[in-house]
Structure formats: structure tokens, C-alpha cells
N, C-alpha and C positions, 0 to 999 in steps of 0.2 A: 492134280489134286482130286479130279472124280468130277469137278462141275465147272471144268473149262478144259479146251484142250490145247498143251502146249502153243501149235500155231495162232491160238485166237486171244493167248491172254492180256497182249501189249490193248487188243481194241476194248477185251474185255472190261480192264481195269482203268481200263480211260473212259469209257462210259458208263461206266457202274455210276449212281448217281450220289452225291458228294455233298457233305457239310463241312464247311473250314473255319472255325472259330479262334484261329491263333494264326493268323499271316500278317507279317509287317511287310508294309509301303517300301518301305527303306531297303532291303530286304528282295525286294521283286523287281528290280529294274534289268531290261535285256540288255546283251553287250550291245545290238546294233541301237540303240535307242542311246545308251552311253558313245558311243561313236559319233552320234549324228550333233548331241550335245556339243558333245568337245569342236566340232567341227564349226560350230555356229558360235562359237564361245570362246575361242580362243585359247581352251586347256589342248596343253602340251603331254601326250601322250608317250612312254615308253616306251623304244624299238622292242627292248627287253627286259625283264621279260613279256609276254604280251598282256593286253588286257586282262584277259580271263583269270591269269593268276594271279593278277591284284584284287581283283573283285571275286573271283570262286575258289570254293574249295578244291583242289589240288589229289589225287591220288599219292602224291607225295610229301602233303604237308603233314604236320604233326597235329593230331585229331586233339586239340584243346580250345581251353575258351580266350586265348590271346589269339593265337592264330585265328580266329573264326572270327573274333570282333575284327581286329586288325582292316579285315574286308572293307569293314563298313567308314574304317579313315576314306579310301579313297572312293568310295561312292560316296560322300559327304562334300568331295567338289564340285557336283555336277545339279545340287539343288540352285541353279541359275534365275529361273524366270516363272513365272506366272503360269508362261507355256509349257516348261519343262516340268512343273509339278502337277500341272491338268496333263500333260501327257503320260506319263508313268503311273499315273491314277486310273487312267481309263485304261490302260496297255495292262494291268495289274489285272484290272476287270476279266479285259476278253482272254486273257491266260488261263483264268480260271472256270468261263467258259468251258473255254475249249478242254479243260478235261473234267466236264460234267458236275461243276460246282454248283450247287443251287440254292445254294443260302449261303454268304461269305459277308464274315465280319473282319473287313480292313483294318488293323490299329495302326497308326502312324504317329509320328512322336515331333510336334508342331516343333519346337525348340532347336531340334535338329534340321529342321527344313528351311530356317530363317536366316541360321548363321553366316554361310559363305557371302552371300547378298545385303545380308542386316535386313531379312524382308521384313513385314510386321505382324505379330502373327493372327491378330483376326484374319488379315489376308487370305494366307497362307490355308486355315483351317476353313475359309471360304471355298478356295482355289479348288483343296481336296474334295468339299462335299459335294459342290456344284459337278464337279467330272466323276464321284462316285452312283452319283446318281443317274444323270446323262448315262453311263458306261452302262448301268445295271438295268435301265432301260433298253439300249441297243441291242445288249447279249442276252438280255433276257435273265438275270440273276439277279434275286433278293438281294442288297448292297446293305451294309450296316458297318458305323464307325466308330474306333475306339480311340481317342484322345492317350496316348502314353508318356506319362511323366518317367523320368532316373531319381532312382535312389541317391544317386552320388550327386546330384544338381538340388538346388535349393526350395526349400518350403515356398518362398515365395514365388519362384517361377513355377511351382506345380498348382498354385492357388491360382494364378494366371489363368492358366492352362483348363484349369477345371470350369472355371466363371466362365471363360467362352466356349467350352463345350456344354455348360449347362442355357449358355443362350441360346445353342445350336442345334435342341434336342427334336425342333421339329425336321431340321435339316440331316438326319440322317447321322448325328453323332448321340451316340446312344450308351455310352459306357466309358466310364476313367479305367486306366491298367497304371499300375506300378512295375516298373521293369531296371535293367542296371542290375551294377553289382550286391547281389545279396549278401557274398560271403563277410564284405566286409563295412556294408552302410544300413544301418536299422531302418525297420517302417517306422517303426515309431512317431518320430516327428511329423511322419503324414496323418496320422490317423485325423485329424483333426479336420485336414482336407476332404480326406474319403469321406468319413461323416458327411459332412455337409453335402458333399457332390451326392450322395445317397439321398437323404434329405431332399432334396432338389430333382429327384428324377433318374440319374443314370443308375446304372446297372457297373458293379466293380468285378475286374479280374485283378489280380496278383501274379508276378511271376513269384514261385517261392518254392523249395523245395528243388529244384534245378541245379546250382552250385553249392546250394547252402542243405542243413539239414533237416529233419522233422519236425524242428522247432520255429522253423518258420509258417513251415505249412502250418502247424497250429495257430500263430501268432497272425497270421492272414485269416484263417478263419474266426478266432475269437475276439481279437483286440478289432480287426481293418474292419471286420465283417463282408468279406470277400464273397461273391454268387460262384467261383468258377477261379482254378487255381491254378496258374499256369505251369507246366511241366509238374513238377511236382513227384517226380521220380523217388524222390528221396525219402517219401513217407515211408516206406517200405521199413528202413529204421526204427521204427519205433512203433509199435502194435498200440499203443494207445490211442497215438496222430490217427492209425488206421481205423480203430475203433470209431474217434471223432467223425473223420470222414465219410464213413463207410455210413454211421447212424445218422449224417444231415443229405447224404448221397449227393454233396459239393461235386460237380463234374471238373475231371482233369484234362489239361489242353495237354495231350502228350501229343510232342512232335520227334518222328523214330528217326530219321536221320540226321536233325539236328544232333540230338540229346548223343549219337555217337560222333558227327564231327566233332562237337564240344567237351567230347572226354567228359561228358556227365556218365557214359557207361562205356566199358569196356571196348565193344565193337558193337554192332548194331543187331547179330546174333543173340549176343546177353543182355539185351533189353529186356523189363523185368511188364514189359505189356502183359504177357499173360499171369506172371503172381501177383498183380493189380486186379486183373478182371478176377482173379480165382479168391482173393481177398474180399470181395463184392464193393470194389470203388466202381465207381462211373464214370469210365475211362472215354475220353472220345480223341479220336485220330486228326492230325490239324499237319498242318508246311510248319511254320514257323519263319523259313526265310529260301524260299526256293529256287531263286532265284542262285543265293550265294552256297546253297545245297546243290542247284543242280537238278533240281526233281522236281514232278510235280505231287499232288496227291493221289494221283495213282498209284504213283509208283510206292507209296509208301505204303497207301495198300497192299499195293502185290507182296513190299517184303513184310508186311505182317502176316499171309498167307502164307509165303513159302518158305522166309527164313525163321516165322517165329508160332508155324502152327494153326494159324488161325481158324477157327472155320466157318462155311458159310453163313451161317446163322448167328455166331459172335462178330462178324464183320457187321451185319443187317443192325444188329445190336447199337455197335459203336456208332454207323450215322442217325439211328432215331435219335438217342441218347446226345446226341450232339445238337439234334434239331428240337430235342426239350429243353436244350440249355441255351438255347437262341437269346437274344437281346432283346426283345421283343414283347407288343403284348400280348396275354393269352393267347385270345382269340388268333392274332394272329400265329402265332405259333402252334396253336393247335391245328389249324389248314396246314401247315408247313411238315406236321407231322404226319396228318391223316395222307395230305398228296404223296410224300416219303414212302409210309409205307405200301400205299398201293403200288409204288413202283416196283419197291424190292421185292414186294410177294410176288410179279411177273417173272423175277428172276431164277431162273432153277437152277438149283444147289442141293 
């Protein structure tokens, strides 16, 4: 591409340095850490086929959003114990580490972590922040948390959910996310919740826009009153939404290999990242679930460089832009930006 050379770019874009605003808990667990569970736990594993394609994406599966959740049924029996949820919290951590993440905001979705066990979920939302912090200490990575309620799950279990991430805000849970299916369950009945959880301190994302269409993404920014819109692909449809967005400059969590596992686009090719940036949104680069992608953020970097154009200066772009949209206060995010860019200006491009 002119500012790295084929042999150097696997280290290049593994240490390029990195803001991740859109990664699930659920999402990032390694097969050997699943392994280790089942072993201590008594889950009955598969001769066939083996683990990996019950848990990841497949070069062979059919790139939608059943297949893709589908995943997350059987990683949903290994949320066992206390030690199993502090462990994949901290293993989440040093992953992200290790390819140069340095401000990551973990959203994990308490409701789902309780079920197999019936654990309780102050617990549970304990369990996380106490190993998110510990982990972000060891690796050295700013840690921030996102409390994730479903569409399709009830008012009152996201009211739950919201009261003890609003008692939790000194401990490192810093933001509600609405996520689930869009196509076919309204925010509406939350908005009531987000209010208040805003009201109270946190900072809100939305996924919207992802399965569903521009009308959501509107509907997250004017009714929920959303900071930061998860995927959100879809605004593309309709030049008004883009209008909205574009004049409050709401940052999008676009995740590029997701959004093509998931048959939100075609192939990961026709990802529409650059008529977003050429639209003037403010796009910024995130996993989403990398684990069951397969990838890290590097790499998703790399293919927004080589399969979709990118260049050095509109990459530089997407991590400030990502570390403006931190969860965070000013001040602090203003060091988070100022340290950002002195690194990337070292970079030559």
C-alpha cells in the first residue's frame, strides 16, 4: 500500500495502536479456556463436529444473522462459576492487549451470564468489573463497561439491569446498550429506562441500524437519545437519518467482519465503510465478537486497508474519532486523545 511492506504488515497492524468501542464478553471466549471449563464442569463435548464450529464462524457456513447467533446458544453453557466469568473477563482483557488496544469498552449482557447457573446478577456484574479492572491494570489497558440489555427480553429485567449498573458507575460500568433483535422488537418500551439510566450518569449506545433500517437509527437518536450507534450500516438508506447524523456527528461502532458474517452486507468487500466516511459520519472501527469472527482488530484494520481502500490518514482518523467517543470524562478522554495522537503522528504513512 506505500506505508508498510507486505512482510511487515501482520506486526504492523497488530501494533498499530487501537480503540475498541463495540466488543462483547459473550463474544470473546478462546476454545482452550472453553475446553478447560467443560473439563471442570462436567459439559459433554462433541466428537463431531468439533468445538470451533459450534462456537465460530465456519468458511463454510451461510454468512447470516441465525447462523452467527446460533454460536452464542452453545457458549451460553459454559457461564458456570464465579471463576469462569472472572476468567474470560480478564483473558478478554490480555487479547486485546496483545493486539494494541488501548482504551476498550467491554459490553457484556448480565442476564445472559446468570442463566445456566441461576447465578444472581449483582453478582455476576461484580464478578465482571472486579476482573475488568484487575485485567486493565496487569495489561496495561484503559477497561470500561457496558451493561447490555435484549430487545426481545422484558422492561423489567432491563430496568434491573440498568439500577445496578447505575450503582456500579464508580466500578468501571459506565454505559446501558440496547442490543437483540431489531428487525422485529421496538425500543420503544425501553425508552423510559434509557431516560433514566442517562439521568443517572451512564452514557447510552444502541445497536440499530444493523438488521433493521434507517428508521431505527433515527429512532435511537431522537426518541432513546443514544451517544454512539451500534453498526448502524443501514443509514445509508435514507439521506435524511444521514443528514441527522452526520449534523449531531453520533459516532458509529461499525464492526467489518461481523456486519459480513451476519449478511448485514454482501461480502466484506461491499462494506459501505468508505460512503459513510465520504457521507461525513463518524465512523469508528470496533470486533464486535472476535472471538466467534475469528479476528482480532487488527485484522480488521488490515481489511479496511486492503480490501476496502483505506488510507493512512482516514485509518489515524477512525481511532481519534473512536477515542472522542470514549465513555468517559472529558478530561479524561481528552489525555486519551492527546496520548492517541502523538502516537499515530510517529507512525509513517
Amino acid at each position: 500500500m506505500g506505508w508498510y511492506t507486505p512482510s511487515s504488515r501482520q506486526q504492523f497492524f497488530q501494533t498499530y495502536p487501537k480503540v475498541d468501542l463495540h466488543r462483547h464478553l459473550e463474544g470473546s471466549l478462546r476454545l482452550k479456556t472453553l475446553l478447560d471449563v467443560a473439563r471442570q464442569h462436567g459439559i459433554t463435548l462433541p466428537i463431531s463436529p468439533d468445538l470451533s464450529v459450534l462456537v465460530q464462524m465456519q468458511p463454510g457456513d451461510s454468512f447470516n444473522s441465525s447462523t452467527f447467533l446460533s454460536k452464542f446458544q452453545y457458549l451460553r453453557l459454559f457461564y458456570r462459576s464465579d471463576e469462569v466469568i472472572r476468567r474470560v473477563t480478564r483473558e478478554a482483557v490480555q487479547d486485546a492487549a496483545a493486539d494494541s488496544v488501548q482504551y476498550l469498552e467491554l459490553r457484556f449482557t448480565p442476564v445472559a451470564l446468570t442463566r445456566v447457573q441461576n447465578l444472581a446478577l449483582p453478582d455476576v456484574m461484580d464478578w465482571v468489573a472486579e476482573s475488568a479492572r484487575l485485567a486493565g491494570l496487569e495489561f496495561g489497558v484503559t477497561v470500561r463497561l457496558i451493561a447490555s440489555v435484549n430487545r426481545h427480553e422484558s422492561v423489567a429485567l432491563a430496568e434491573q439491569v440498568a439500577g445496578l449498573a447505575v450503582e456500579r458507575k464508580d466500578r468501571g460500568i459506565v454505559g446501558l446498550d440496547l442490543a437483540g433483535n431489531e428487525a422485529d422488537f421496538s425500543a420503544i418500551p425501553f425508552v423510559g429506562v434509557f431516560q433514566q439510566a442517562k439521568k443517572c450518569g451512564l452514557f447510552l449506545t444502541v445497536h440499530a441500524g444493523e438488521w433493521g433500517g434507517p428508521a431505527n437509527v433515527r429512532e435511537a437518536l431522537e426518541v432513546l437519545d443514544a451517544d454512539r450507534i451500534g453498526h448502524g450500516v443501514q443509514v445509508l438508506r435514507d439521506p435524511a437519518v444521514i443528514d441527522l447524523a452526520r449534523e449531531r456527528q453520533t459516532p458509529f461502532e461499525v464492526c467489518l467482519t461481523s456486519n459480513a458474517q451476519t449478511g448485514v452486507v454482501p461480502s466484506l468487500a461491499e462494506h459501505p465503510l468508505q460512503r459513510m466516511i465520504q457521507a461525513g459520519l463518524n465512523v469508528t472501527l470496533n470486533t464486535d465478537d472476535p472471538s466467534i469472527s475469528g479476528i482480532t482488530l487488527g485484522d480488521d484494520y488490515r481489511q479496511a486497508v486492503e480490501s476496502l481502500g483505506m488510507k493512512g490518514d482516514e485509518l489515524a482518523r477512525c481511532v481519534l474519532q473512536a477515542a472522542n467517543a470514549a465513555f468517559l470524562p472529558e478530561a479524561e478522554r481528552g489525555q486519551l486523545v492527546v496520548k492517541l495522537a502523538a502516537e499515530l503522528a510517529e507512525i509513517k504513512v
